[in-house]
N, C-alpha and C positions, 0 to 999 in steps of 0.2 A: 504494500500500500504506500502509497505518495501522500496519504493527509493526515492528520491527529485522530486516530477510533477510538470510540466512544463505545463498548461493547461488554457484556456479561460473559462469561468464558464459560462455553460449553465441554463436554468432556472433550471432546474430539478436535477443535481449532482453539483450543484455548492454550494457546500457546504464543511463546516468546516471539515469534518470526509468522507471526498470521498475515497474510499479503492479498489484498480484497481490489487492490486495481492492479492497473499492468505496469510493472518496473520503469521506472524512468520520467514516470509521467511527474507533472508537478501541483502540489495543489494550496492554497493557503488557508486558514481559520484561525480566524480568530475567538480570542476567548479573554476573558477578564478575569485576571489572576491579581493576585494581591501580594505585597512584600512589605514587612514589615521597615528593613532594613532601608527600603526605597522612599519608603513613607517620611522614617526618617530624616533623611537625608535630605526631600523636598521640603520640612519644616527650617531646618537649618539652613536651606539656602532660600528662605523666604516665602514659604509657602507653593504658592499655583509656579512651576516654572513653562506653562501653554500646551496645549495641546500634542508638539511634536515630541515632548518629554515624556507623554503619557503612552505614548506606542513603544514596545520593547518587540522586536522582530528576531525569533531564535532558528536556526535552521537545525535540525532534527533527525536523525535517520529512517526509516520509512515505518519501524515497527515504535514508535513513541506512541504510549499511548496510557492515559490519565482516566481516571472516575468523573463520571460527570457531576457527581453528587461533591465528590472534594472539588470541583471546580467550581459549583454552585457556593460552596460555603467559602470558596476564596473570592468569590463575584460581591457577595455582600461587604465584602471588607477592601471591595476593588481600589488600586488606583492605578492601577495600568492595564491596556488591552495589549496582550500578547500576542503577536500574528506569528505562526511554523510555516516554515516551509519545510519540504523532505525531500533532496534529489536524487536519494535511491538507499544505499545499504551504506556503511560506513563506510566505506572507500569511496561512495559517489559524495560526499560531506567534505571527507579531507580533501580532494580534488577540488571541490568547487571553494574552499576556505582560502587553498593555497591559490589558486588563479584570481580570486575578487580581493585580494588581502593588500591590492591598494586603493582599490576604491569597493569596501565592502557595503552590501548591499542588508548585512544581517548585524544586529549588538552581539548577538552570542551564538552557541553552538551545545547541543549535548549528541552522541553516540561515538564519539571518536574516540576506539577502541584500543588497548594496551601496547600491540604490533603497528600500528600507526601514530601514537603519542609523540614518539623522538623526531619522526618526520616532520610534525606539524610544529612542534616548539624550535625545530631548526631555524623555521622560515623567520623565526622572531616577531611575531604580529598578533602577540596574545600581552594580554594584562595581567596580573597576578589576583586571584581571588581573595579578598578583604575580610569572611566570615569566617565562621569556626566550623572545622570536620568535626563528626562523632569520633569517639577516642576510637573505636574500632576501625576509621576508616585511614587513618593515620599510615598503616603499612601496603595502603592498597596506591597511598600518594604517589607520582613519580619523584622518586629521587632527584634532589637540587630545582626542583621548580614548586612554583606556589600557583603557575597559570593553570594546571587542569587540573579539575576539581571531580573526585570520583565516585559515582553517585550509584552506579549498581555492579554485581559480579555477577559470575560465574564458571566451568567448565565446558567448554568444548569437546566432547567421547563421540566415541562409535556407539551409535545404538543398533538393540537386536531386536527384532522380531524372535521375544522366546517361546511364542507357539511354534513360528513357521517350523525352529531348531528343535523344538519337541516333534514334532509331527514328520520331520525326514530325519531324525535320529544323527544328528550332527551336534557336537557340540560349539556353544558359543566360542571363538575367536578370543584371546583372550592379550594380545598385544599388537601393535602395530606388524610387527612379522609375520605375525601368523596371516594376516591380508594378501598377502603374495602366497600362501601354500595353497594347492590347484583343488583343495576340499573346498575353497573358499572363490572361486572360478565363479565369474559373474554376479557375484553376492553384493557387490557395495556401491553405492549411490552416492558421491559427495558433490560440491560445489565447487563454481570455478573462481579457484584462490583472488584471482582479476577483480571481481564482481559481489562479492560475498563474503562475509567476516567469520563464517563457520570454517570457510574454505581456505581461508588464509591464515587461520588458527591450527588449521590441521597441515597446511602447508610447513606452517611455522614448527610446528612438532615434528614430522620428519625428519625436517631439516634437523632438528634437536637434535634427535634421537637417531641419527644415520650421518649426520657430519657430510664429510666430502662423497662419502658412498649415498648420498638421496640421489643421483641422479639414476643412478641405478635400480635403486630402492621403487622412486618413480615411474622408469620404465617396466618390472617386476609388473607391479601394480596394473599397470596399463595391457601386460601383455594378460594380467587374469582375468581380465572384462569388467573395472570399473569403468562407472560409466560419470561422466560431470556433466551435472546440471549446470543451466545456466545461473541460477539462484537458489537458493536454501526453503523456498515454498515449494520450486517444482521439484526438487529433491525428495522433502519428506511428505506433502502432500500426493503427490501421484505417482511417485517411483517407490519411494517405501511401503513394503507391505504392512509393517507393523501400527498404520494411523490411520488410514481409511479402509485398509484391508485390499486396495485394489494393485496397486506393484508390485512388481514381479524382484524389486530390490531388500531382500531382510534384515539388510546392513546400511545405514545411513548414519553419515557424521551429521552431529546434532548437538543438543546439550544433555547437560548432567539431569538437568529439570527436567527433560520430554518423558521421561516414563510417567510425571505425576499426571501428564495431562490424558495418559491412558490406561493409567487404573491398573496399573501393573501387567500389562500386555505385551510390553517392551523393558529395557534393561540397558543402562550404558555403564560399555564397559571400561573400567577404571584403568586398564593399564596403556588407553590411549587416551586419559584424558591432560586438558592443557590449561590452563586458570585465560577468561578474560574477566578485561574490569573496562567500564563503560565510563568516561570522564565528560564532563563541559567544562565550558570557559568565555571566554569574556573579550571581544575585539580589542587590542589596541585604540583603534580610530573609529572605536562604535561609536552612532549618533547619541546612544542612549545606555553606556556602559552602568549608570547604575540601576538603571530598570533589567539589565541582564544579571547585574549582580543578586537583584533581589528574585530572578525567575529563579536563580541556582539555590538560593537561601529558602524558597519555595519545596525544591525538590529535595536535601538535607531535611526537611522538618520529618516529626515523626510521619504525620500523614501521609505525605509522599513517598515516606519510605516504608509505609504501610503497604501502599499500595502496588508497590511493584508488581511484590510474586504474582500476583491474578491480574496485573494489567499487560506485564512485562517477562514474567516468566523466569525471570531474573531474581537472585539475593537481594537483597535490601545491603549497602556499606555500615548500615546501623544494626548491629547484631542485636542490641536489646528488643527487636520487632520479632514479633510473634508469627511463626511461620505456619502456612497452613496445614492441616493435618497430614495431609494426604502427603508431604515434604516429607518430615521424614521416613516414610517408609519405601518412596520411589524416588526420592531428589536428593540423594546424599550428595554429597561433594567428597572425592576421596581426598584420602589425607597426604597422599604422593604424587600430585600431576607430574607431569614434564615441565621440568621448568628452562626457560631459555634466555639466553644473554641479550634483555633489550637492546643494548646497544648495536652488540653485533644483526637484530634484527631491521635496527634503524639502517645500519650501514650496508647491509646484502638484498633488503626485502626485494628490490626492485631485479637486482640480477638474480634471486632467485625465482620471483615471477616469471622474467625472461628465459629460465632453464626450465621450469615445469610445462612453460608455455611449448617452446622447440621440441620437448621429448615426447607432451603430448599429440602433436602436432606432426609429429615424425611414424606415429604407429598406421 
């Protein structure tokens, strides 16, 4: 989806990456949100500062998506109209941040994820954020910056279809290795790293977990019959059997969360999973830098961070929030992902894109 959903999560698309238009498209809404912070800040600079002060304009990744009920009890206490835009998944956000970033057209930004963070703080065109983190989200920060502000997590895994694996008498896969053994021949469904933040999580894991042998690793892969969607909805919506039941795929890279949204139908497995953490932030040369500062002090509150898991599908950075049931029994998060050297991810991503891209491109 390209706009802000407004939506009650059903079993089945109630999930992190629900995509209700067609990729790429763009859409804007506005909505009236309130900051205290910003409120603030207009007393002390003298109350009314005009109309063009009251607009806060945030560009958003495609799956943002808030309670209409917290947005109605932040509308009573309004004083800014927030307008999203969303130009596709988080790679299509830091691309358009970094091309407008001298004449931006947005105050802020949230979805730009942990594997694109060093990229974006490279370009230098980000403000340092002014509020306070919950003490738990302290180690999700990037290290030496105060500009991106981390607002929700997660893992990235292989999920299973554990009926399909009951019912043809194979067992689950149980590390990225095992993806390449020929039991596993046409089983897996991911996304293309390019276009998609599942896909370039699971990119970025290989690469971890196989060093200068991923290219190989990659071909392996390619020669077992995975297949890459263009994006993470057609992935697990229509390729993966284990969510609508119709794919002929019983392995999709997804998140840690997707089994809660299927009632324990599915499984992800822990020894390919990879931590993401979801940050915003704050233009440089916003028109309206503190009406952004107060959207991010928005989404920090507990409310918002209430509302993640069933809007977003996503952890809350505020551990003190109460997770839904159904969490811990299908959403753990393991306690050993892959962990990978940000830096060297800032410094490679792109020639690794370029190599996943050749070798797939090459079968």
């Amino acid at each position: 989806m390209t706009h802000l959903t407004h939506h009650s999560p059903g079993p089945a698309r109630s999930h992190r990456r629900k995509i209700s238009t067609v990729f790429g498209l763009s859409a804007v809404v506005a909505l009236v949100l309130s900051g205290c912070s910003a409120a603030d800040q207009a007393d002390n600079n003298g109350g009314d500062n005009g109309d063009e002060n009251q607009t806060v304009t945030m560009m958003t990744h495609d799956s943002f998506s808030v309670s209409e009920e917290l947005l109605a009890q932040f509308e009573e206490e309004s004083g800014y109209t927030v307008t999203t835009t969303a130009p596709g998944d988080a790679g299509a956000v830091v691309n358009q941040l970094i091309l407008q970033q001298d004449s931006p057209t947005v105050d802020g930004f949230f979805g730009v994820e942990n594997y694109s963070a060093q990229t974006l703080l490279d370009e230098n065109f980000l403000q340092d954020y002014s509020g306070q983190l919950p003490e738990s989200a302290q180690n999700l920060a990037v290290d030496g910056s105060d500009a991106l502000v981390p607002i929700d997590h997660g893992q990235v895994c292989i999920n299973a279809d554990t009926e399909w694996f009951d019912d043809n008498d194979l067992e689950v896969p149980e590390t990225l290795d095992d993806l390449t053994d020929e039991n596993y021949k046409d089983l897996l469904v991911t996304s293309d790293p390019n276009d998609s933040s599942p896909g370039l999580a699971f990119l970025v894991a290989t690469r971890t977990e196989f060093g200068d042998d991923a290219e190989q690793y990659w071909e392996d892969l390619f020669d077992n019959g995975v297949k890459v969607a263009g994006g993470w909805s057609d992935a697990y919506y229509a390729d993966f059997s284990g969510s609508e039941g119709e794919g002929p795929y019983p392995l999709v890279v997804s998140y840690s969360s997707s089994p809660a949204a299927e009632e324990g139908r599915t499984t992800s497995i822990d020894g390919t999973c990879i931590q993401q953490i979801e940050y915003a932030g704050v233009l440089e040369d916003a028109e309206n830098p503190e009406g952004a500062q107060a959207f991010i002090d928005f989404m920090l509150s507990e409310e918002f961070q209430a509302d993640i898991p069933e809007q977003m599908f996503m952890y809350p950075v505020d551990d003190s929030i109460e997770l839904p049931d159904e969490w811990s029994e299908y959403a753990s998060l393991t306690e050993d992902p892959i962990e990978p050297d940000l830096q060297e991810v800032a410094d490679q991503r792109e020639d690794w894109l370029n190599s996943w891209t050749e070798t797939y491109e090459a079968q």
